[in-house]
C-alpha positions as CSV (number, residue, x, y, z in Angstrom):
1,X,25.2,-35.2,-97.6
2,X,25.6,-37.5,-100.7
3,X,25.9,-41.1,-101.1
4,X,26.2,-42.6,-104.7
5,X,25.6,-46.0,-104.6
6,X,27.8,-49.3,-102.8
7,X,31.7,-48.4,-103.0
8,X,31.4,-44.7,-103.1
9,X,32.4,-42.7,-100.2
10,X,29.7,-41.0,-98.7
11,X,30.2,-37.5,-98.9
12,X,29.6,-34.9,-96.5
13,X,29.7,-30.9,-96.5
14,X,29.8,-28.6,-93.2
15,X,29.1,-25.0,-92.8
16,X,30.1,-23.5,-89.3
17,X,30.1,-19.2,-88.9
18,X,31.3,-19.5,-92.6
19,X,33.9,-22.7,-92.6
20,X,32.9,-24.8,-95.2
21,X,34.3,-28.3,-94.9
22,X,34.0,-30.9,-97.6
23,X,34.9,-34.5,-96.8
24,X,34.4,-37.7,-98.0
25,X,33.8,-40.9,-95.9
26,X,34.5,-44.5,-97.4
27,X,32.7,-47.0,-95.9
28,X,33.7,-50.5,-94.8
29,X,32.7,-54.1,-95.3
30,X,30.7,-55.4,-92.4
31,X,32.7,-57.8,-90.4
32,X,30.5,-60.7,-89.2
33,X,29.5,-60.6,-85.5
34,X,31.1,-63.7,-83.3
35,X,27.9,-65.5,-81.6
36,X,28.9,-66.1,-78.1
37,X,26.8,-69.1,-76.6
38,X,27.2,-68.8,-72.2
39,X,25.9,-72.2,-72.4
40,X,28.5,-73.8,-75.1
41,X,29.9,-75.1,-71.3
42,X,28.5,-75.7,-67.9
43,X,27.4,-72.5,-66.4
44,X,29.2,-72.2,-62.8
45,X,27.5,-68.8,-62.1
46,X,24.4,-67.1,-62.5
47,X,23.9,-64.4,-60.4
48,X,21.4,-61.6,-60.3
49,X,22.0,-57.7,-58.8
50,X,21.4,-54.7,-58.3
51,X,23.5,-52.3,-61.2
52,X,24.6,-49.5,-58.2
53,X,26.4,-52.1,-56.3
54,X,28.3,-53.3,-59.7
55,X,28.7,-49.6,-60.7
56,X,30.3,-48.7,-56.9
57,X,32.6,-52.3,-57.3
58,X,33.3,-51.1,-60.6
59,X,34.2,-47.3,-59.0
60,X,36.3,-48.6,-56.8
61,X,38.9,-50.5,-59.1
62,X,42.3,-48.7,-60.4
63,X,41.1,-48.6,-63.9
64,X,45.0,-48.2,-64.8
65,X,45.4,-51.8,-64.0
66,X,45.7,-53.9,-67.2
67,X,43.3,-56.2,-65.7
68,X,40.9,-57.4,-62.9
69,X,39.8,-60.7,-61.7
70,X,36.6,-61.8,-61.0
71,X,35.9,-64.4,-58.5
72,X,32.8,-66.4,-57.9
73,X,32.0,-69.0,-55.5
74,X,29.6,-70.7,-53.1
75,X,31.6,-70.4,-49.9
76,X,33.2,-66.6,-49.1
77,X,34.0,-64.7,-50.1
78,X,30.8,-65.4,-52.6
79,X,31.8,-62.7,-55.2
80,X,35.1,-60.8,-55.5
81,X,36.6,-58.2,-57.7
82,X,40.1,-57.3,-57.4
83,X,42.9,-54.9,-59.4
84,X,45.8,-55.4,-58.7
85,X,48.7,-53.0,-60.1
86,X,52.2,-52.0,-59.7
87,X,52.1,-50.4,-55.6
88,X,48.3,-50.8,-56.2
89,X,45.6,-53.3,-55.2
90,X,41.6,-53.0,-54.3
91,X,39.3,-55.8,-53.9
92,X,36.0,-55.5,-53.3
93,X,33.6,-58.6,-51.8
94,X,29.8,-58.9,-51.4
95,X,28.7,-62.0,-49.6
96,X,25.8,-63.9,-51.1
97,X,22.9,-62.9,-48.3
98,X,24.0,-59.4,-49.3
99,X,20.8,-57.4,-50.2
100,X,22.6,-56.4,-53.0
101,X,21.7,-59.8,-55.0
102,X,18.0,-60.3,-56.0
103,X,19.0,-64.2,-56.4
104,X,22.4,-66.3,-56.2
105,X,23.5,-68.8,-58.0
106,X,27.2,-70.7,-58.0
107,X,27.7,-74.3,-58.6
108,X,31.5,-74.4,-57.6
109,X,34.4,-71.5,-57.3
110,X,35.8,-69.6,-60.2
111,X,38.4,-67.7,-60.6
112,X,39.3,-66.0,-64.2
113,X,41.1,-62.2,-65.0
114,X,39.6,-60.0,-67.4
115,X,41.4,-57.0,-69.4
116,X,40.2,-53.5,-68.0
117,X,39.7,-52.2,-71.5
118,X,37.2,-54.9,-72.6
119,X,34.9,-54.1,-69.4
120,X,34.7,-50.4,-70.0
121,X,32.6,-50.4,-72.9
122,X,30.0,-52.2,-70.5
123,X,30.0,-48.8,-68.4
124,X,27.8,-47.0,-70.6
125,X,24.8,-49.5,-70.4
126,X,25.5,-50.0,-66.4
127,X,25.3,-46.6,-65.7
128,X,21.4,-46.5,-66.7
129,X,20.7,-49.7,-65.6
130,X,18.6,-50.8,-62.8
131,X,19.5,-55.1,-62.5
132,X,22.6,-56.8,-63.5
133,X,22.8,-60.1,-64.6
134,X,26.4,-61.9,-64.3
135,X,26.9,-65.4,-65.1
136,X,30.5,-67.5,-66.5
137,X,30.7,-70.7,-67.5
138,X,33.6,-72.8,-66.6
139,X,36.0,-72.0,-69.5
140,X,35.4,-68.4,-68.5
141,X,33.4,-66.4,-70.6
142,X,31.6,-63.7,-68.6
143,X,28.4,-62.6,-69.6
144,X,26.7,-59.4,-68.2
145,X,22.9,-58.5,-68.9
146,X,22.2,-55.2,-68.4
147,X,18.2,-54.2,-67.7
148,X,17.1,-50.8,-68.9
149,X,14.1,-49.1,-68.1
150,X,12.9,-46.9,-71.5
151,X,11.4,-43.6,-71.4
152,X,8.0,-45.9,-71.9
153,X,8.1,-47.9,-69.5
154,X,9.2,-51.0,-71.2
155,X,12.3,-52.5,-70.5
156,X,15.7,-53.8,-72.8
157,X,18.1,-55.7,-72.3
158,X,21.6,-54.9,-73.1
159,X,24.2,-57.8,-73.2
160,X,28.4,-57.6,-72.8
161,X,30.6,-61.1,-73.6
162,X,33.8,-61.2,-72.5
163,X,36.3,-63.4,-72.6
164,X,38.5,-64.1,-69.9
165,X,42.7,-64.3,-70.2
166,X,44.1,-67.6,-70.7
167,X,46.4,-69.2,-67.7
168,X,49.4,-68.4,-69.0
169,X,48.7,-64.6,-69.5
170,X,47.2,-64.5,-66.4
171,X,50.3,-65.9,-64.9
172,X,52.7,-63.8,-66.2
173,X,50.6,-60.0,-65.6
C-alpha cells in the first residue's frame, strides 16, 4: 500500500494463493457535513425506550415499502409506526404507560412519513443498543439517539437525523 502525497491515488497491491492484484484508489474531496439542530423548532416529542421494542417495531414493517410513518401523540394511540404498500399494510402501537418507555414526552400529535431507505442505515447502531432516544420537532425532523454499551463499560452515543417527506410527497405515495 502506497500513498504519494494529496491528489495521488492511493495505491494498493493484493496477493491471494498467487493472484496478484494491483489497483489504484483516487480519493475524494470531503464534502462538508449538514449540522442538524432538533431544536431549530419546538420539539413536540421526546421520548425515551428501550432499543428491543424499536428493533421488534422496526421487524415488523414491509421494508419494501418506499416509506413509513411515524406517529406521535399524547392521546392513543401514543406512538405508531405504520407501512403501508401496494396489498400491504402493518402498523404497530405502543401506548405511553407501556413498560417499554423509560419516560414519555409529547406536547401535541404529529404525524410525518419517512423513506425506508434513510432509516436502515440506523439498523446497525440499534441492533447493539440498549436505550433509544426519539424526539421530532414540529417541522419533522426525527432524531434517534442510540446508547451503546462498549466492551469497557463506558457508554456512546450514536445519533441518526432524518428528515421527514414534505406534504405533497407524502400525499401523492
Amino acid at each position: 500500500m502506497a500513498y504519494q502525497c494529496y491528489g495521488k491515488p492511493l495505491l494498493l497491491m493484493l496477493e491471494d494463493n498467487d493472484v496478484l492484484t494491483d489497483c489504484g484508489v483516487r480519493p475524494s474531496e470531503a464534502i462538508s457535513t449538514t449540522k442538524y439542530d432538533i431544536r431549530s423548532a419546538d420539539v413536540v416529542s421526546k421520548i425515551v425506550m428501550k432499543s428491543q421494542a424499536l428493533r421488534d417495531a422496526f421487524n415488523e414493517l414491509d421494508w419494501s415499502n418506499d416509506f413509513v410513518t411515524w406517529e406521535l401523540s399524547p392521546h392513543p394511540p401514543h406512538f405508531r409506526l405504520k407501512a403501508q404498500g401496494t396489498g400491504t399494510m402493518c402498523q404497530v402501537d405502543y401506548p405511553q404507560d407501556c413498560e417499554v418507555f423509560d419516560s414519555f414526552e409529547c406536547t401535541r400529535a404529529i404525524k410525518k412519513d419517512f423513506r425506508m431507505k434513510l432509516l436502515q442505515p440506523c439498523l446497525k447502531a440499534l441492533a447493539v443498543a440498549t436505550r433509544t432516544q426519539v424526539r421530532m420537532n414540529e417541522l419533522g425532523l426525527l432524531s434517534l439517539q442510540h446508547m451503546i454499551s462498549t466492551a469497557d463499560g463506558q457508554f456512546t452515543f450514536v445519533d441518526f437525523f432524518i428528515v421527514s417527506l414534505d406534504d405533497e410527497e407524502s400525499e401523492s405515495n
